[in-house]
C-alpha positions in Angstrom: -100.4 147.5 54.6 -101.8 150.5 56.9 -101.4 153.7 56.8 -101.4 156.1 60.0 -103.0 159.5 59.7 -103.2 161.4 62.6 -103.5 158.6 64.3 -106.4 156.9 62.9 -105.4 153.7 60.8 -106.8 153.1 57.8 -106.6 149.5 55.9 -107.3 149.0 52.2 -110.4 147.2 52.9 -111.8 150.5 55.0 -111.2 153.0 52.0 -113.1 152.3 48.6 -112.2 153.2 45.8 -114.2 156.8 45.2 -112.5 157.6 48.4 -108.9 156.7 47.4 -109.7 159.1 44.2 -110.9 162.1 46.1 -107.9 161.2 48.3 -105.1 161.3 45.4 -106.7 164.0 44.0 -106.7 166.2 46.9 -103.2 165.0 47.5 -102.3 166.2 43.7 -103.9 169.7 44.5 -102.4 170.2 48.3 -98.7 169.2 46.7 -98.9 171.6 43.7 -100.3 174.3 46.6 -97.6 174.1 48.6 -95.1 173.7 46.2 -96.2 177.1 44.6 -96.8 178.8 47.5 -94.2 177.8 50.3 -91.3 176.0 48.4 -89.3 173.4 49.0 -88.0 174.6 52.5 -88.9 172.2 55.5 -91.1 169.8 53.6 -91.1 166.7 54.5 -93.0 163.3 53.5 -96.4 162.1 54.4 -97.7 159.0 53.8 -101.1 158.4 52.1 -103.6 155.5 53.4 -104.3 152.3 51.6 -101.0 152.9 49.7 -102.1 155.5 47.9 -98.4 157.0 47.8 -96.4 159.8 49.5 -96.9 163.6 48.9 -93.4 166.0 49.6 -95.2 168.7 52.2 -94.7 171.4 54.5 -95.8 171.3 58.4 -98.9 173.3 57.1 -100.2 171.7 54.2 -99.2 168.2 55.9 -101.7 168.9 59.0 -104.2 170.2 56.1 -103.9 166.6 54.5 -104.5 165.6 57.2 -107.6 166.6 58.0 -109.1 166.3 54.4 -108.1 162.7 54.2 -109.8 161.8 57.9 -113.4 164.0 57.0 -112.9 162.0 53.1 -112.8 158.9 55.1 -115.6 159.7 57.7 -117.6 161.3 54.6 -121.4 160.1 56.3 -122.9 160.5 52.6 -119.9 158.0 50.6 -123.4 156.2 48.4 -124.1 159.6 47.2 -121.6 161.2 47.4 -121.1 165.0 45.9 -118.2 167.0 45.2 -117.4 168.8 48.5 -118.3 172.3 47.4 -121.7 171.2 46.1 -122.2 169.2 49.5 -125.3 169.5 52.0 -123.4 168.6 54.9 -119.7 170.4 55.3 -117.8 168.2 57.5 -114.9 170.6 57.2 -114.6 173.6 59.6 -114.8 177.0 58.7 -111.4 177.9 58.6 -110.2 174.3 57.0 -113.6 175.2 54.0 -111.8 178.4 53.1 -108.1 176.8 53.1 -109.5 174.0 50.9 -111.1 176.9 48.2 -107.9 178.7 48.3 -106.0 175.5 47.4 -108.3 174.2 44.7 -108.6 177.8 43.2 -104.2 178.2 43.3 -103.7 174.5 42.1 -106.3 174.2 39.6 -105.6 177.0 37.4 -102.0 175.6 37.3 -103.0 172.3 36.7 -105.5 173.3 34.3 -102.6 175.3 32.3 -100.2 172.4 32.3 -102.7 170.3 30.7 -104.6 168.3 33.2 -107.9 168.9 31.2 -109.1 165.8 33.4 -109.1 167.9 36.3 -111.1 171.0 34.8 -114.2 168.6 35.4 -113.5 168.4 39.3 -112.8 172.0 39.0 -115.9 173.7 37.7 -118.5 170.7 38.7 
């Protein structure tokens, strides 16, 4: 079944499966984000590609998911591809880079301290 994003559609046979684990992920560290930081007030659902699930999200952090999930999809490098961070080529845009640093940095401490020790790789490499 497809998903839209931003109005780019995305089938299960278009997204591999590295892809739909850096998408989860990113969804997993966007939802604790904005939990922490903005609350429950005005969030609303958004729908993940490939049925990858639904994540609870304000306006902001919606349109930031976004955006990750299209440049994850149009990632030019998927064979060999890097964690984002340790990239050669930064898809993102500057402001979208430093929104994506503070997010990791906020959710992965927490997730790190409720026990995700799975995510503590992600997070230093």
């Amino acid at each position: 079944m497809p998903g839209l994003i931003g109005g780019m559609i995305a089938t299960m046979e278009t997204v591999t499966e590295q892809q739909k684990k850096d998408i989860r992920l990113i969804g997993k560290f966007v939802e604790v984000y904005c939990a922490g930081r903005h609350g429950s007030l005005g969030r609303m659902e958004l729908e993940l590609p490939a049925g990858l699930g639904r994540r609870r999200l304000c306006p902001e952090c919606a349109a930031f998911m976004e955006y990750a999930i299209d440049r994850r999809i149009k990632c030019p490098l998927e064979a060999e591809k890097p964690t984002c961070k340790r990239c050669r080529i930064h898809c993102y845009a500057w402001a979208q880079r430093e929104k994506a640093r503070e997010i990791m940095g906020y959710a992965g401490r927490r997730l790190m301290l409720r026990g995700r020790l799975d995510y503590v790789w992600h997070y230093f490499f």
